[in-house]
C-alpha positions in Angstrom: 263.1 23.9 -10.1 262.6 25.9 -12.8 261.2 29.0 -12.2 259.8 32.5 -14.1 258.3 35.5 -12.6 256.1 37.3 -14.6 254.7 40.9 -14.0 253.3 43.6 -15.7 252.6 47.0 -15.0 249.3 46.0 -13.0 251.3 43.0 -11.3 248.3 40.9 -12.7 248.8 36.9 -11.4 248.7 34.8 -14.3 248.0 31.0 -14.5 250.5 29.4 -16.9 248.6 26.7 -17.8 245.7 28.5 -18.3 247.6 30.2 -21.3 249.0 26.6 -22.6 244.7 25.9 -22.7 243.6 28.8 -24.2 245.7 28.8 -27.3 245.5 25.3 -27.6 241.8 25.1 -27.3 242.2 27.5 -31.3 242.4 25.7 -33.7 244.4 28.1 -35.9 246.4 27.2 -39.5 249.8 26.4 -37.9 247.9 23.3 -35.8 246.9 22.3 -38.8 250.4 22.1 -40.4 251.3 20.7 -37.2 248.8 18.1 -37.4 249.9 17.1 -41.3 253.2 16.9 -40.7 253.3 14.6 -37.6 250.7 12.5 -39.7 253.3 11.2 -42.0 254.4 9.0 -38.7 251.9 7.4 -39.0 252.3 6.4 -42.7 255.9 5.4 -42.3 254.4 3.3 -39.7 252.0 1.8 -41.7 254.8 1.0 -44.6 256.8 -0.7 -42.3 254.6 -2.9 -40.2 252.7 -4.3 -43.4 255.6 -4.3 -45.3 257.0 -7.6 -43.4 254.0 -9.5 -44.8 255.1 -8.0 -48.3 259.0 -9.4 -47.5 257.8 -13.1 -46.7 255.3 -13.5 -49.4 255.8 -16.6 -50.6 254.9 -17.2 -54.1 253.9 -20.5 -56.1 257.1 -22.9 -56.2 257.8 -26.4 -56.9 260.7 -29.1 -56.8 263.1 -28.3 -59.7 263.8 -31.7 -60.5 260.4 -32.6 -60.2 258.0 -30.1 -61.5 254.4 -31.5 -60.1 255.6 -31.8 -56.7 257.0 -28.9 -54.0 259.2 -30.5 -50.7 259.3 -34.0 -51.6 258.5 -36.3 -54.3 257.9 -40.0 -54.7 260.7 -42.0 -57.2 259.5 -45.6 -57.9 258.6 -46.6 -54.2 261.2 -44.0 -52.7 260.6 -40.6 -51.0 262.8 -38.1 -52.2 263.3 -34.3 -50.2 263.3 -32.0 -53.0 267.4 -30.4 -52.7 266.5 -27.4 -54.7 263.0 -25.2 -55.5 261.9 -23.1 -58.4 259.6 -20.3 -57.9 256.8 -19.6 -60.3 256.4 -15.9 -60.7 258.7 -12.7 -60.8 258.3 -11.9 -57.3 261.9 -11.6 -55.2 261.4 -11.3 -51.4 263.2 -12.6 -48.5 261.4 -16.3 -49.1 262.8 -16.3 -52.3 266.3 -14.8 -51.9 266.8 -17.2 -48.8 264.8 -19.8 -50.0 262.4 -19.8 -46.5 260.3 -22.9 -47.6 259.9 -26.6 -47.1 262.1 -27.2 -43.6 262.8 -23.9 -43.4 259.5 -22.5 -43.8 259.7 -21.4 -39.8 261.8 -18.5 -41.3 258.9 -16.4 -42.8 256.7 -15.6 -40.1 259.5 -15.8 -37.4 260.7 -12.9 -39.0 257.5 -10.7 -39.2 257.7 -11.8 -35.2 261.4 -10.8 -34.5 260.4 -7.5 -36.4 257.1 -7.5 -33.7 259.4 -7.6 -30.7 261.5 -4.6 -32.1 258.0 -3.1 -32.3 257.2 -3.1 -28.1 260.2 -2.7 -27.0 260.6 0.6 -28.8 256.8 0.9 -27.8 257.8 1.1 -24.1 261.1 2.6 -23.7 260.2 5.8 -26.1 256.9 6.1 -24.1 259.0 6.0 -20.9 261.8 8.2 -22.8 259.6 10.2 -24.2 257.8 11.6 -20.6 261.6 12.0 -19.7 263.4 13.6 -21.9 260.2 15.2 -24.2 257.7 13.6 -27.1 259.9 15.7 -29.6 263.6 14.9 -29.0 262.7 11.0 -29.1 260.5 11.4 -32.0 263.6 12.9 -33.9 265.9 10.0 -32.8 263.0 7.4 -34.0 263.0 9.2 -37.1 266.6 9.2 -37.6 267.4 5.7 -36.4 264.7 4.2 -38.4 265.6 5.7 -42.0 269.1 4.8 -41.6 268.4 1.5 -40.8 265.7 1.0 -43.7 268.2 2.0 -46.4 271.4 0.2 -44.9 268.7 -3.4 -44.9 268.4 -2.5 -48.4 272.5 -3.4 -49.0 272.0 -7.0 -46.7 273.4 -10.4 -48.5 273.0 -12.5 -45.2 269.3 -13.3 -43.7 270.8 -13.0 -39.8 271.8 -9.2 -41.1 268.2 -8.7 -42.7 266.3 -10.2 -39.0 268.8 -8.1 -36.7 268.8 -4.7 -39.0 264.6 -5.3 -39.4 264.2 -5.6 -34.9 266.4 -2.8 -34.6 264.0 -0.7 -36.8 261.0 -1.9 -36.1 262.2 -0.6 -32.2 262.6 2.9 -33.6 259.5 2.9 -35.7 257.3 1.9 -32.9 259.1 4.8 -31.1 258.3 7.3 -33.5 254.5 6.5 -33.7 253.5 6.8 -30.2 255.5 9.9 -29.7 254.5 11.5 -32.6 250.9 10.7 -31.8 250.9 12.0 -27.6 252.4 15.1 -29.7 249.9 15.8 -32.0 247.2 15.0 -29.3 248.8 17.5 -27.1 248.9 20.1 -29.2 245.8 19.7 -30.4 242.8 21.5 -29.1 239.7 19.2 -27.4 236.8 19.4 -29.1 238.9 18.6 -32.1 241.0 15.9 -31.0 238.8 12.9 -32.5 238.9 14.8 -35.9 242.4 15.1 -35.5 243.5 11.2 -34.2 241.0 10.4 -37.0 243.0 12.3 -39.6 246.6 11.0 -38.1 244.7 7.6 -38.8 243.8 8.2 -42.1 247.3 8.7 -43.1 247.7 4.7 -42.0 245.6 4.1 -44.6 247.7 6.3 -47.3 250.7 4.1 -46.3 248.1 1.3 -47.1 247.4 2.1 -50.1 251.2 3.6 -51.1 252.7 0.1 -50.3 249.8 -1.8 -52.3 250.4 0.1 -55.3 254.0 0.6 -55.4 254.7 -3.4 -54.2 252.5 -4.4 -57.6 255.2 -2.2 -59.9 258.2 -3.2 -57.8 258.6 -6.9 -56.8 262.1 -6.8 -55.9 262.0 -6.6 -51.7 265.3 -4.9 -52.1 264.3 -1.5 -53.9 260.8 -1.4 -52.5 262.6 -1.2 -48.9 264.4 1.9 -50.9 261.6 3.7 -52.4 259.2 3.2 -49.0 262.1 5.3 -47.6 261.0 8.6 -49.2 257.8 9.7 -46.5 260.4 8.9 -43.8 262.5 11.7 -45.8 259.5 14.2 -46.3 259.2 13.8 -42.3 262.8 14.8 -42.0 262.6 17.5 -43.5 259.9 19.3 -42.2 259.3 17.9 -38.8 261.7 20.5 -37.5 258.7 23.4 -37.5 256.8 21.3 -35.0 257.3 22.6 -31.3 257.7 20.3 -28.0 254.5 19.7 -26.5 253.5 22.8 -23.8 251.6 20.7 -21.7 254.5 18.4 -21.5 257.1 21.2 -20.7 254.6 22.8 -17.9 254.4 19.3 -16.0 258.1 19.3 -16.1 258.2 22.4 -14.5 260.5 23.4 -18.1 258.3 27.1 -17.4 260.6 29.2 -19.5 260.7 26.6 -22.2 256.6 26.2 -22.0 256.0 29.7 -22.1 258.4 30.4 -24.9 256.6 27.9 -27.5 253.3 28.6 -26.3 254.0 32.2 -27.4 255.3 30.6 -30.7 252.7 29.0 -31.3 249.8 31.6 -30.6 251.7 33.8 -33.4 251.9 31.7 -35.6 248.4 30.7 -35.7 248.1 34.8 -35.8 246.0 34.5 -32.2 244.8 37.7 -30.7 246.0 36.2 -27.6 249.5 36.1 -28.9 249.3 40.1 -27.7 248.5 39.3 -23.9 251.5 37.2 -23.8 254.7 38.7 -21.9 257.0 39.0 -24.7 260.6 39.4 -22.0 260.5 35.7 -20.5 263.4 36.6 -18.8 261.9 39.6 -16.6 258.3 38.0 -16.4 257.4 36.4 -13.0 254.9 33.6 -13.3 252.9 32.5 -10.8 250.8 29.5 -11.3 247.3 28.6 -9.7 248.1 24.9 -10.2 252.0 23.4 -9.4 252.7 20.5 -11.5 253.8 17.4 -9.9 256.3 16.3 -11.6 259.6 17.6 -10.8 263.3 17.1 -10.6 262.3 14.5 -8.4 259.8 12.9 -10.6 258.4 9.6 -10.2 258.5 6.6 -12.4 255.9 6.9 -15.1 254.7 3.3 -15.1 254.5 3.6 -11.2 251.9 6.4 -11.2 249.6 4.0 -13.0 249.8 1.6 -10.9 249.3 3.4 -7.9 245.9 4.2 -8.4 243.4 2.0 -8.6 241.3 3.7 -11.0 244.6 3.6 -13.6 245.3 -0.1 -13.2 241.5 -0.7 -14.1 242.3 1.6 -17.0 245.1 -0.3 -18.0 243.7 -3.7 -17.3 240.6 -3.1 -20.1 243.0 -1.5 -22.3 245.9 -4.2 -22.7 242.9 -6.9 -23.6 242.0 -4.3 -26.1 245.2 -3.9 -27.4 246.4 -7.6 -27.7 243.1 -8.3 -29.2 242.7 -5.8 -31.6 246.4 -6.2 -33.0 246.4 -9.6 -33.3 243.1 -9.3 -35.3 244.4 -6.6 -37.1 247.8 -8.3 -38.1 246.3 -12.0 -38.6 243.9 -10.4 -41.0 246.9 -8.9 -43.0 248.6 -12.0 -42.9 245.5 -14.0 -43.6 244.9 -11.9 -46.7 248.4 -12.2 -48.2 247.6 -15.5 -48.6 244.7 -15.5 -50.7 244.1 -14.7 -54.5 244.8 -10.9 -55.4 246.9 -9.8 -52.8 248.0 -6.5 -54.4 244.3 -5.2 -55.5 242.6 -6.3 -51.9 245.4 -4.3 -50.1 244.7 -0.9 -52.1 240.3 -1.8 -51.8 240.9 -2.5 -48.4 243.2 0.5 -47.8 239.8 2.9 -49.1 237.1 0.7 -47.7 239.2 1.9 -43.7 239.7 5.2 -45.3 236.2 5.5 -45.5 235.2 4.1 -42.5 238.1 6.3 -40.8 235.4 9.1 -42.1 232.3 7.6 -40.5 234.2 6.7 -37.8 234.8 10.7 -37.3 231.2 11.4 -36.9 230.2 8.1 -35.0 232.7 9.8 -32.4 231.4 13.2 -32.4 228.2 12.7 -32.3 228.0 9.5 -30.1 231.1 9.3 -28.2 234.1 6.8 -28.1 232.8 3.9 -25.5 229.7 3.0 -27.3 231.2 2.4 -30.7 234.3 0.9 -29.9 232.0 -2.0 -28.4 230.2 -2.3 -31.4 233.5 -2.6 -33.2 235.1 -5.4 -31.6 231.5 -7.1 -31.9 231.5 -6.8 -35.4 235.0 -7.7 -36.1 234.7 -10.7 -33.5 231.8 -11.9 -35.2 233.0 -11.3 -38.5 236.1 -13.4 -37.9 234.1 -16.5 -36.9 232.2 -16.2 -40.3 235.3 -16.7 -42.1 236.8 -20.0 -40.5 233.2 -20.9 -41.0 232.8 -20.4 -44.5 236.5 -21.7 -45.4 235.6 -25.1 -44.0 233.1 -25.4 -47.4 235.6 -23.6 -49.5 237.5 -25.3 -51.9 238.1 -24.1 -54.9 239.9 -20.1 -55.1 237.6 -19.4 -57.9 234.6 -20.3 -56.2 232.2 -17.9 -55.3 232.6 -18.9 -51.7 236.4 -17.8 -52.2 235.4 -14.0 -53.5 232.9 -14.0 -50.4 235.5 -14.8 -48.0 237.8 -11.8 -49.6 235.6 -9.9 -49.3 234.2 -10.0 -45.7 238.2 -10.4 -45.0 238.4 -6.7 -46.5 235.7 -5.9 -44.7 237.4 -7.6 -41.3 240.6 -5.7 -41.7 238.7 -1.7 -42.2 236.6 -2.4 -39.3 239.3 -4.1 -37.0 241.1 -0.5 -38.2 238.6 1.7 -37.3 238.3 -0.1 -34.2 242.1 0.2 -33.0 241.4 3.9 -33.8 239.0 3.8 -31.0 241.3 2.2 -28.8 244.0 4.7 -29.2 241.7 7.7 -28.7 241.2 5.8 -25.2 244.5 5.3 -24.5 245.8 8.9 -24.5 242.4 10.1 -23.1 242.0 8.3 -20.3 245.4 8.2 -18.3 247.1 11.9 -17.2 250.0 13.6 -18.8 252.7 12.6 -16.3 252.5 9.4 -17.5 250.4 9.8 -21.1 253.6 8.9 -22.8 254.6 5.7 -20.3 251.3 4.2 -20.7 250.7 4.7 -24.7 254.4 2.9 -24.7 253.2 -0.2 -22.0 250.2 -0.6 -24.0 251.0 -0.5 -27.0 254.3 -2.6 -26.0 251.9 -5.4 -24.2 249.6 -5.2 -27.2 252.2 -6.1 -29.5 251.9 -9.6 -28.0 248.9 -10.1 -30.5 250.8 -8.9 -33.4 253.9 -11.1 -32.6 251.6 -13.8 -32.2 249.7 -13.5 -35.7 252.0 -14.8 -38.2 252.7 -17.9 -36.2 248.3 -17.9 -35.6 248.4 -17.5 -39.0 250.7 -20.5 -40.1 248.7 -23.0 -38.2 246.6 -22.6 -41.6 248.5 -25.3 -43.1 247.8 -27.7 -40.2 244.7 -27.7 -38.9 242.8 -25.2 -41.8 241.5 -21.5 -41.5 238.8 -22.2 -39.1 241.2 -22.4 -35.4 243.1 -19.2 -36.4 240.1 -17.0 -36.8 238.2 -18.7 -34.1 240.8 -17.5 -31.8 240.9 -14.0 -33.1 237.2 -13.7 -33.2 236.6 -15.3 -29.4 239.6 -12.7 -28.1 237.4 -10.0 -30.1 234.3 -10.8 -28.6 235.9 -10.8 -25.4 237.8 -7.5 -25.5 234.5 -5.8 -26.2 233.0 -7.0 -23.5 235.5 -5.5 -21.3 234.9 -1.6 -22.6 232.2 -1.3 -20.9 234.3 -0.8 -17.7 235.8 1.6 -19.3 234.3 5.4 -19.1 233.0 7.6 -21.5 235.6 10.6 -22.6 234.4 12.6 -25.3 234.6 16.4 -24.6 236.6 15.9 -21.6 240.0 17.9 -21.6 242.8 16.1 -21.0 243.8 15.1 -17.2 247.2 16.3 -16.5 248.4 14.4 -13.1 247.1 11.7 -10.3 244.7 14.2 -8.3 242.8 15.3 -11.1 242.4 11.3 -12.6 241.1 10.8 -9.0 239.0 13.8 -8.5 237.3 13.1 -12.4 237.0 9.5 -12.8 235.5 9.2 -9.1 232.7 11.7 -9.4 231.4 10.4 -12.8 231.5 6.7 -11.3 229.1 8.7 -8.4 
């Protein structure tokens, strides 16, 4: 192992991690750059996971030799399959290009679940990868891989290139969100850390509303997968200021390393602390109150949570919540690209979450995160069965029925937001550093079962009407909320760093 003595002239005993807490728990003005810049992950994320629903639009079309009909027309007392289609508007994405309709239809939303597989596999092996071999190192790769990939799709003239380049990314996208979030969280101080996952999901929503408006000027798939490329550039360039995460290095027993950037950091956020800090790493000897447990010898991630009882609870309540709230969240987004005004609902509903993101801050402070989060899933359960309701009645589009139903889907898709926000606050609060990264990544990865599921939810629409879809997505709501309750209350609590002290905190508050 690692080791660092460090003396003074006093030959005073300090507690390493005792320092990582202490300038972590200050807020100062480089965590707040810190927290900006690893924000803009979770805008690129936001691009790319709604931007599959954007890339298999499919806009008004009908049989070119047969205007008034779309697959197949009637000829006399013959059935015809229409050999060719015309599209009706100036939208080009990959349905139009590749022609994904009529008996080939299956195309569209097997993509956006091909894309959704990418998604949790790169949601568990950078979690995994991430406790290994640190949150920033992986993050870097993500970002990398992922912006290369995005502009070589751009330059694809085959659909099996587009599918296989678009998994491949949405691996290293997934990656780069849940390591850039157990970062921030990390590094972030804990009576600000629901202010500050708040503000890391408030940048979802600026993706939200960057794709809205820039898909409305540019309807060519091609050079909007060009121009979403820029934040992923921004992020390039300065994500190099951020450090590795301290607590991360100290349970890794990387003590030099932990120290070192820990120092960093309390100067830069010009500390006073900064002062009591040994500045000669190499002559100091550390001696720590606490050992961490993980060492060169360090156990699986994913086998620490299931070794206790308490974490496979955890993780029980949490992978409902996940699958639930994803496929909500994602069968709402597909749902709504499907009804009249696709561009203008995206940027409404983009501010209605933004806003909520805000209330959602305070609900949080003041109240907690259990509580809430219950409430959330109730509503957006609930919410969900009003819709398949009300579209059994509807229609006509320009109904007023038809506006309603936008509108409460708007509403749907904030709240089913600001509820996943709640869920994510959970997941990196309530399992310990050793294995913070492993267990965002198995999750998240498990969870993405409801957002692979969702497009093909979604396209039973055109065979048995609205009302099944969103019957299922409101009943696995309902449901998922129910389950919280198991769950316990977190707000204030610092964050656990290994087995003993999960143990040791979750059994005395069940007492």
């Amino acid at each position: 192992d690692e080791k660092i003595q460090m003396t003074d002239e006093s030959k005073e005993k300090i507690d390493l991690k005792n320092i990582i807490n202490k300038v972590i728990d200050k807020m100062g003005r480089f965590q707040i750059v810190v927290v900006f810049i690893l924000s803009i992950c979770e805008s690129i994320t936001s691009i790319n996971h709604i931007l599959t629903s954007f890339h298999t639009y499919t806009p008004d079309y009908y049989c070119r030799n047969h205007n008034e009909s779309k697959c197949e027309y009637i000829n006399e007392t013959a059935v015809y399959t229409c050999e060719d289609v015309e599209f009706a508007n100036d939208d080009w994405t990959i349905v139009t290009e590749y022609k994904l309709v009529c008996n080939r239809r299956y195309l569209a939303p097997l993509i956006s679940t091909l894309y959704f597989i990418g998604v949790t596999f790169g949601s568990i092996s950078c979690g995994i990868l991430s406790d290994k071999y640190g949150r920033k190192r992986i993050a870097m790769i993500c970002l990398c891989s992922q912006l290369f990939l995005g502009l070589i799709i751009s330059y694809t003239s085959r659909l099996e290139q587009f599918i296989i380049l678009r998994t491949i990314q949405g691996f290293f996208i997934q990656g780069l969100q849940g390591c850039g979030y157990t970062l921030l969280l990390e590094l972030s101080p804990n009576k600000y850390r629901t202010i500050v996952a708040c503000c890391y999901s408030l940048f979802w929503t600026f993706g939200e509303i960057t794709i809205g408006s820039v898909s409305y000027f540019i309807r060519n798939w091609k050079f909007l997968q060009v121009y979403l490329s820029i934040p992923s550039i921004l992020l390039f360039s300065l994500i190099w200021i951020v450090p590795e995460s301290p607590l991360w290095l100290f349970t890794s027993r990387k003590l030099k390393v932990s120290l070192k950037s820990i120092r960093r950091t309390a100067k830069l956020n010009n500390d006073s602390y900064y002062e009591l800090i040994p500045r000669k790493i190499e002559n100091c000897d550390v001696t720590i109150t606490e050992s961490p447990n993980l060492g060169d010898n360090k156990p699986n991630p994913l086998l620490i949570i299931f070794k206790s009882s308490i974490l496979r609870k955890h993780a029980f309540v949490m992978i409902t919540s996940w699958i639930s709230t994803l496929m909500g969240y994602y069968g709402i987004i597909f749902y709504m690209s499907n009804l009249p005004g696709r561009h203008t609902n995206f940027i409404i509903c983009a501010i209605i979450e933004y806003i909520g993101s805000i209330i959602t801050i305070v609900i949080f402070n003041k109240i907690g995160r259990k509580m809430p989060t219950i409430c959330y899933q109730y509503l957006n359960g609930t919410l969900c069965l009003v819709i398949g309701v009300l579209s059994l009645w509807n229609t006509n589009e320009n109904s007023i029925l038809s506006t309603i139903i936008v509108i409460l889907a708007i509403l749907t898709k904030a709240s089913v937001g600001s509820s996943n926000f709640g869920i994510a606050i959970y997941t990196a609060e309530i399992f310990p550093t050793v294995c913070r990264g492993a267990s965002a990544g198995l999750l998240n990865s498990i969870g993405r079962i409801g957002s692979m599921t969702a497009p093909q939810l979604i396209l039973l629409r055109g065979h048995y009407g609205d009302l099944l879809p969103l019957s299922v997505l409101g009943c696995l709501l309902l449901f998922s909320g129910s389950l919280i309750f198991l769950l316990p209350e977190t707000k204030n609590i610092s964050l656990l760093n290994n087995l003993e002290e999960v143990n040791k905190k979750w059994r005395k508050m069940k007492k």
